[in-house]
C-alpha positions in Angstrom: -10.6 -23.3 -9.6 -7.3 -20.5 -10.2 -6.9 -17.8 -9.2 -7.0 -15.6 -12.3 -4.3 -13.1 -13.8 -4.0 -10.8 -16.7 -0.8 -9.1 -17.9 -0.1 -5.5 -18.6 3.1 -3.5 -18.5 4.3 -1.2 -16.4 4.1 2.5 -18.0 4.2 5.1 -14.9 5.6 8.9 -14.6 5.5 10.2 -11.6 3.7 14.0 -10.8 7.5 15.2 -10.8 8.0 13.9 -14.4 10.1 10.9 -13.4 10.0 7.2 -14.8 9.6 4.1 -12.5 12.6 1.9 -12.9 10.0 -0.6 -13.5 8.9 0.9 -16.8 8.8 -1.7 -19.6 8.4 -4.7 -17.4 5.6 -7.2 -17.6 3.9 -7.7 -14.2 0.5 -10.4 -13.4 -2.3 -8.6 -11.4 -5.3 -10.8 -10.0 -8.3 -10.4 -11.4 -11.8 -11.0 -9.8 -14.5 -12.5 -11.3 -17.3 -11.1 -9.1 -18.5 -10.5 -5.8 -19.5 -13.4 -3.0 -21.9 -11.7 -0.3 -23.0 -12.9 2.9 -26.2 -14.5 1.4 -24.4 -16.6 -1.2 -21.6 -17.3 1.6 -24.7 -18.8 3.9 -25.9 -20.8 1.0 -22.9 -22.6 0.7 -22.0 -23.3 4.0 -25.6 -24.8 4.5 -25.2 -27.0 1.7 -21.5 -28.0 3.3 -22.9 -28.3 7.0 -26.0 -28.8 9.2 -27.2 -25.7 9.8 -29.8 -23.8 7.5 -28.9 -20.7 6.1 -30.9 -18.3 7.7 -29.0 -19.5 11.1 -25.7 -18.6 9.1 -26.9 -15.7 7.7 -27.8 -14.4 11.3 -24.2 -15.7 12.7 -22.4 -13.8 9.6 -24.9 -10.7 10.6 -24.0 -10.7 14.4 -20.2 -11.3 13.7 -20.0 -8.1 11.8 -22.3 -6.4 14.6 -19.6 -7.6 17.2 -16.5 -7.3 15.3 -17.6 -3.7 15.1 -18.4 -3.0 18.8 -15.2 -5.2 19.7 -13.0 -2.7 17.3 -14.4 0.5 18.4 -13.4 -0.6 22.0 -10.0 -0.7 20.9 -9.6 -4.8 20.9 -8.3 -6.2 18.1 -10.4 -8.9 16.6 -8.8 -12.4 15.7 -10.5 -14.8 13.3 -8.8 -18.1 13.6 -7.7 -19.2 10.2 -8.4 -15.8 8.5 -6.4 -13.0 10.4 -6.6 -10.6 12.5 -8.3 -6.8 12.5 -7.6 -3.8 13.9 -8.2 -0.5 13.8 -5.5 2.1 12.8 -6.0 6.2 12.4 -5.4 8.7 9.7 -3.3 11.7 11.3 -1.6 15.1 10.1 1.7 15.5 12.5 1.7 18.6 14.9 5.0 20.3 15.1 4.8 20.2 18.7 2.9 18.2 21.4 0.6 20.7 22.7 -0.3 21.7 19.2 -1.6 17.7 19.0 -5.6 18.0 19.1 -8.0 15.1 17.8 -10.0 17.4 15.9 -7.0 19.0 13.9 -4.7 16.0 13.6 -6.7 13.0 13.6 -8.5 12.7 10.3 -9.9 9.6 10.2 -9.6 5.9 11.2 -9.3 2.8 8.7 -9.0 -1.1 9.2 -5.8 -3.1 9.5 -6.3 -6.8 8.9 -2.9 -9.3 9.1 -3.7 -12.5 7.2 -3.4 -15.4 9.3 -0.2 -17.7 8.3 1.6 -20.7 9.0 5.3 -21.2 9.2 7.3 -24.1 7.6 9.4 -25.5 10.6 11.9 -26.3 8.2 12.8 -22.9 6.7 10.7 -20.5 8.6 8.7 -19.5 5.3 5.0 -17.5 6.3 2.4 -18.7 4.5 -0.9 -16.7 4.4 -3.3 -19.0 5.4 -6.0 -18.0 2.7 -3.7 -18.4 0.1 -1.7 -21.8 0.7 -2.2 -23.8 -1.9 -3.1 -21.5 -4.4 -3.2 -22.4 -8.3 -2.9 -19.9 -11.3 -4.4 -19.5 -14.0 -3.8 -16.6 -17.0 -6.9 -15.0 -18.3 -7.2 -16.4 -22.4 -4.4 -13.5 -24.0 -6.2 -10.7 -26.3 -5.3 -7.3 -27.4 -8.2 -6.3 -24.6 -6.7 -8.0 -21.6 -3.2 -6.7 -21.9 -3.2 -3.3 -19.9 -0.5 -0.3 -19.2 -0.5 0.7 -15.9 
């Protein structure tokens, strides 16, 4: 399987009335095809291991329960082979540092995830590791798949 790409062209004014420089230019943009959950990501790992898929599904289930604990205790979270998470926080700035308060200036937190990679010895290129190896593949060309951003 490819990963899938349409085309569409860059058309984009800013809220000040200005033009990208990239106006004009064709650009790919992944597409997905659907949605994998944790229930169809058990059934196929049981059909590519040992264990049923109820004892994945409650694996999957307790991973999220512990990457969550793990987070909010301000660890970061490292998956071998898929990356690592964090957690990161919205702010406004305060002027001064005894104007800081969490309640005014913190507005919210979010998750930061850095894809896992490997580096060529040879020319020191990063690879993401869920990536590598990737093949492409252009969605069949129609008036409906070409967009304008």
């Amino acid at each position: 399987m490819s990963v899938l790409f349409k085309l569409y062209q860059m058309n984009r004014t800013f809220k000040d009335g200005r033009q990208d420089n990239s106006n004009g230019k064709w650009y790919a943009r992944a597409i997905n095809v659907g949605t994998v959950e944790t229930n169809d990501l058990a059934e196929i790992i049981q059909r590519n291991c040992s264990m049923k898929k109820s004892d994945v599904q409650a694996v999957l289930t307790e991973l999220t329960e512990v990457m969550t604990q793990k987070l909010q205790d301000s660890y970061a979270v490292k998956l071998n082979g898929l990356g690592t998470f964090k957690i990161g926080l919205k702010c406004k700035g305060a002027t001064d540092l005894d104007e800081f308060t969490v309640s005014e200036n913190i507005c919210g937190g979010r998750i930061n995830f850095l894809p896992a990679y490997t580096v060529d010895s040879a020319t020191g290129h990063r690879t993401q590791a869920l990536i590598s190896g990737m093949k492409l593949a252009e969605t069949a060309k129609n008036d409906v798949g070409i967009e304008k951003a």
